[in-house]
C-alpha positions as CSV (number, residue, x, y, z in Angstrom):
1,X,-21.7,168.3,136.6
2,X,-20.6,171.2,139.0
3,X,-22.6,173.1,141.5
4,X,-21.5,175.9,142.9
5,X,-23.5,177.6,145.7
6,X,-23.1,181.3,147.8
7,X,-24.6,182.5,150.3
8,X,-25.9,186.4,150.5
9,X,-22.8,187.3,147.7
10,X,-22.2,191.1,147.6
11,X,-22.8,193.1,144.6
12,X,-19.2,192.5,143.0
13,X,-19.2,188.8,144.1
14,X,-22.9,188.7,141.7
15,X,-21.4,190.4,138.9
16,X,-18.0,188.3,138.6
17,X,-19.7,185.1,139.2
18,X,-22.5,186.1,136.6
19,X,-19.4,186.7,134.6
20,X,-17.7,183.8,134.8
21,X,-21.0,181.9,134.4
22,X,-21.8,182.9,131.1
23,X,-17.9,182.8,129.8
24,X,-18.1,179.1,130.9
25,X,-21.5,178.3,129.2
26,X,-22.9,177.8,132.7
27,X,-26.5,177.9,134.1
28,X,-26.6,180.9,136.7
29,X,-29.1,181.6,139.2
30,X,-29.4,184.1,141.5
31,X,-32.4,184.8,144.4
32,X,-32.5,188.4,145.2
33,X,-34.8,191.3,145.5
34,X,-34.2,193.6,142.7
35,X,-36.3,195.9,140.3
36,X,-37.0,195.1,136.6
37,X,-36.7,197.4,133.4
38,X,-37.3,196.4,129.7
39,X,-37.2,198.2,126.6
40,X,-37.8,197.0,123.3
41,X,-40.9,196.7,121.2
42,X,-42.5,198.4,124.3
43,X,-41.2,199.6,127.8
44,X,-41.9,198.6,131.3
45,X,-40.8,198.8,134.8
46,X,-40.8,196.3,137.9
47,X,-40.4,197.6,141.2
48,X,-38.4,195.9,144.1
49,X,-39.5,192.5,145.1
50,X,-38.2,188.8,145.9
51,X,-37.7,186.6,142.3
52,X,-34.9,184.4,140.8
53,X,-32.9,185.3,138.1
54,X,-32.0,182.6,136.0
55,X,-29.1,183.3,132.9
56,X,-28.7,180.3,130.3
57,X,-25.7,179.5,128.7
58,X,-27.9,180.5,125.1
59,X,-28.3,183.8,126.3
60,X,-31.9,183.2,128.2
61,X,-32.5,185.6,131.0
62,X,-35.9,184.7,132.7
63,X,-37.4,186.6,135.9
64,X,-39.4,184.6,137.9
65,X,-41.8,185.8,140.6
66,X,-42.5,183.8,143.9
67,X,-45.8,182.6,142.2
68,X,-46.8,181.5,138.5
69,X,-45.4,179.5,136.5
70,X,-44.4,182.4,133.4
71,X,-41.6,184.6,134.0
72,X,-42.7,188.3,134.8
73,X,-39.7,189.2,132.2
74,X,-37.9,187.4,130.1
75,X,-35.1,187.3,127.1
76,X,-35.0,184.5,124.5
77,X,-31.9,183.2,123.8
78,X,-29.6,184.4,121.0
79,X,-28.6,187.3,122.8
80,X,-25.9,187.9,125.2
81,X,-25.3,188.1,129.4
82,X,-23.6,191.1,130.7
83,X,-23.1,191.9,134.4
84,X,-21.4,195.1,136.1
85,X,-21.8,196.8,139.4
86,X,-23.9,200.4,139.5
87,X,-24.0,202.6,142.6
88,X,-23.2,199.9,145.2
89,X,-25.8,197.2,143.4
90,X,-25.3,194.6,141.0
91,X,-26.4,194.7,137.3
92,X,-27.5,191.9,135.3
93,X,-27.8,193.0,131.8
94,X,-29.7,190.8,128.7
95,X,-29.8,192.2,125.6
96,X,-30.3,191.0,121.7
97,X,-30.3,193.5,118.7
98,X,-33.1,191.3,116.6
99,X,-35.5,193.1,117.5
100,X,-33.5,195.4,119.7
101,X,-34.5,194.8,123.3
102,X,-33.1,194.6,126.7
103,X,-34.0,193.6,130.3
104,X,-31.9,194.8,132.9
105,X,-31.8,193.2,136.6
106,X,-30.8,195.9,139.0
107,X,-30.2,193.2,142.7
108,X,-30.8,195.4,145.9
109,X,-29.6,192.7,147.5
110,X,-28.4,189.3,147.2
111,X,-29.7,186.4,149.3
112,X,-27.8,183.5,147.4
113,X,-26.3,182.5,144.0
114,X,-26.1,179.4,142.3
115,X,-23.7,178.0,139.6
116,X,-24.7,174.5,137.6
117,X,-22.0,173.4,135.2
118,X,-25.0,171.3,133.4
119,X,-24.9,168.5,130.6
120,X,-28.0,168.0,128.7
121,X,-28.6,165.9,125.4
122,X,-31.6,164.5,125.5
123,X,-34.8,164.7,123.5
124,X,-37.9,165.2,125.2
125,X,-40.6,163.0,123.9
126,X,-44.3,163.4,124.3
127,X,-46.3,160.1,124.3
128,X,-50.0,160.5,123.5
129,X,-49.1,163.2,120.4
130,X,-51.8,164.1,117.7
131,X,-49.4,162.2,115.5
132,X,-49.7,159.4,117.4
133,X,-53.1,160.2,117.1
134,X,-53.3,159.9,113.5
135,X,-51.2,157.0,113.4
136,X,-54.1,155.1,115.6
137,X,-57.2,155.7,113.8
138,X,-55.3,155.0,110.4
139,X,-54.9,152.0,112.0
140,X,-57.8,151.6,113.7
141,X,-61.1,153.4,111.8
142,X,-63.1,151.4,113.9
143,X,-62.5,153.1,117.1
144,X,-64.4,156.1,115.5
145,X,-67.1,153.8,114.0
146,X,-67.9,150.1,113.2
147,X,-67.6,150.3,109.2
148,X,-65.5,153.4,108.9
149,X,-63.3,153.1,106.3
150,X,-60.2,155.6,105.7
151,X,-59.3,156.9,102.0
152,X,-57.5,159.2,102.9
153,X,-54.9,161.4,105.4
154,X,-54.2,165.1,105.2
155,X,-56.0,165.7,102.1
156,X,-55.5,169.3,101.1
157,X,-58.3,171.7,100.8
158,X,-58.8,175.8,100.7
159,X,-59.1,175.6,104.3
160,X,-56.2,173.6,104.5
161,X,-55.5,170.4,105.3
162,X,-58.6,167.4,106.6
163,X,-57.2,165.3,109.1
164,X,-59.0,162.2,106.9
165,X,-61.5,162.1,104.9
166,X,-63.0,158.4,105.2
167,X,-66.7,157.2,104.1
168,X,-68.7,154.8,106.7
169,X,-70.5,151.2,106.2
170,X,-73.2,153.3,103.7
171,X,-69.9,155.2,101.0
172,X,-71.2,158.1,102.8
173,X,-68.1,160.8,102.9
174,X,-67.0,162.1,106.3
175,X,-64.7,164.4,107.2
176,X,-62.9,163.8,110.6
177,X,-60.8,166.2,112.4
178,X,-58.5,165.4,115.0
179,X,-57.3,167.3,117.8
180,X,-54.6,166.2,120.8
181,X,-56.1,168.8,123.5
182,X,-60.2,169.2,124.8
183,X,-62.4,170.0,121.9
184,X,-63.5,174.1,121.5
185,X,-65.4,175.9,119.6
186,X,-63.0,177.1,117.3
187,X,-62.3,173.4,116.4
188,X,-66.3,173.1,116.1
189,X,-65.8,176.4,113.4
190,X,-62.9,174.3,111.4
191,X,-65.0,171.3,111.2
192,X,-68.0,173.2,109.9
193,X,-65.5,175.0,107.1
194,X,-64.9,171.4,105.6
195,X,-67.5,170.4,105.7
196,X,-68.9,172.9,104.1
197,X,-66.7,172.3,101.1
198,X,-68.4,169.0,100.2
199,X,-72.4,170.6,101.3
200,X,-71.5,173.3,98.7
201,X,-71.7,170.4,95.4
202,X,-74.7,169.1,97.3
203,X,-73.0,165.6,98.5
204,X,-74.5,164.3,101.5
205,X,-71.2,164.6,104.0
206,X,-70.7,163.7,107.8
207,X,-68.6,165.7,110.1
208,X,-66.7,164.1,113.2
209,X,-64.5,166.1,115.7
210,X,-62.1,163.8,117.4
211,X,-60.8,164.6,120.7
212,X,-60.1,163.8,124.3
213,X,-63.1,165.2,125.7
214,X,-65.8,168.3,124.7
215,X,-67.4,170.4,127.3
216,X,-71.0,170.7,126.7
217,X,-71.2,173.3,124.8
218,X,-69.3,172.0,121.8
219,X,-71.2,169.2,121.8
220,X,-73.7,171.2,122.0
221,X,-72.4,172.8,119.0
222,X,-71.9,170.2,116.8
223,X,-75.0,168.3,117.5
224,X,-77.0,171.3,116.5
225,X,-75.5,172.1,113.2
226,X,-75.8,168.2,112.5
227,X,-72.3,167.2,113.8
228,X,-70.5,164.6,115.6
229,X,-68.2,164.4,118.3
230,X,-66.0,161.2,119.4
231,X,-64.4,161.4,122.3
232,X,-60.6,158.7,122.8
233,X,-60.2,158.9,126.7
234,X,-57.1,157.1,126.2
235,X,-55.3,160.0,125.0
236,X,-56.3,162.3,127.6
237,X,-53.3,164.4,129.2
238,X,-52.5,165.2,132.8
239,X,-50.4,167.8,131.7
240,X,-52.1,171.4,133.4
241,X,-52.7,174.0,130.3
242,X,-52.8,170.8,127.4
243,X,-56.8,170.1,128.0
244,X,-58.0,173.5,128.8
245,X,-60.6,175.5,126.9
246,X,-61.3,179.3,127.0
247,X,-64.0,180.3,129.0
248,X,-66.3,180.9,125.7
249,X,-66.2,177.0,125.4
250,X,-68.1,176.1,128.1
């Protein structure tokens, strides 16, 4: 691992360091004011204002504003880095021809540049997945319902596929549905659809929608149109963005 750092780099210091950067498969960022353009599938401007550039080794080009977690531009990697110097300022150039689309950095003026010869192999893995969902109430039915019994995972329908389809201490049939992040209402409208499957040859059929939580609303929802909701806690996420609903759901 190398680090590089400069400090307030004139414009031809940016573009050969950007240069070298991406020739060398390094992670380059630079904090600058500077004014955005795009054009692509549509076209856009950005006037002058403080962000970070960032320019990955895939071809990556992100532009991040001082607040928010999304870039306010961005280019997926597959493309290609360029960088030269226009009229006194440096140019950062990302571009890919599939679709056809640039973004193009113009810095007004540098305030400092970083250079991170990085190593990365690692896997990032999740804990609490909805596979790892699936893999607990196959093995434990129970924790839905005393009785519960599973026939079942995945089975295919014209809605596509049923999380399980189980029957409870009576052979009744019920149809669960499982889902990792806070229950909504479109989950609610999947649940109905398969259920609706088994209402249409006139067999009596539960529903169940398995989640972390439900707002109200949903349960709301469910209850009304003769539904069920079970909530597992214990695979509730911390994780900002995982859990939340739209507006509508609450």
């Amino acid at each position: 691992m190398v680090v590089e750092k400069l400090d307030a780099p004139d414009p031809e210091t940016v573009a050969e360091a950007t240069k070298a950067a991406v020739r060398d498969g390094a992670v380059l960022t630079v904090e600058a004011r500077c004014e955005v353009e795009y054009e692509g599938r549509t076209s856009g401007y950005l006037g002058p204002g403080d962000r970070v550039l960032v320019a990955k080794p895939d071809g990556t080009f992100l532009v991040h504003q001082p607040t928010g977690h999304k870039p306010v531009n961005w280019m997926p990697g597959g493309g290609s880095v360029s960088a030269r110097v226009s009229e006194g300022d440096a140019v950062l150039l990302a571009r890919r021809t599939n679709p056809n689309e640039r973004v193009e950095a113009r810095v007004r003026e540098a305030y400092g540049l970083t250079r991170f010869d990085a190593t990365d192999g690692a896997t990032y893995e999740e804990s609490g997945t909805e596979a790892e969902m699936h893999e607990y109430i196959e093995a434990n039915p129970e924790v839905l319902e005393p009785g519960l019994r599973i026939v079942e995972h995945e089975r295919e329908s014209k809605y596509g596929f049923i999380d399980f389809f189980a029957r409870d201490s009576d052979s009744v049939p019920v149809v669960v549905e499982v889902k990792r992040i806070q229950a909504t209402l479109n989950h609610f409208d999947q649940l109905q659809r398969y259920v609706s499957l088994y209402e249409e040859t006139n067999e009596e059929v539960r529903g169940m929608l398995v989640a972390p939580s439900a707002s109200e609303r949903v349960k709301r929802a469910l209850r009304d149109n003769g539904l069920e909701f079970v909530g597992l806690s214990e695979f509730g996420t911390d994780a900002k963005g995982s859990t939340e609903a739209k507006l509508t759901d609450f």
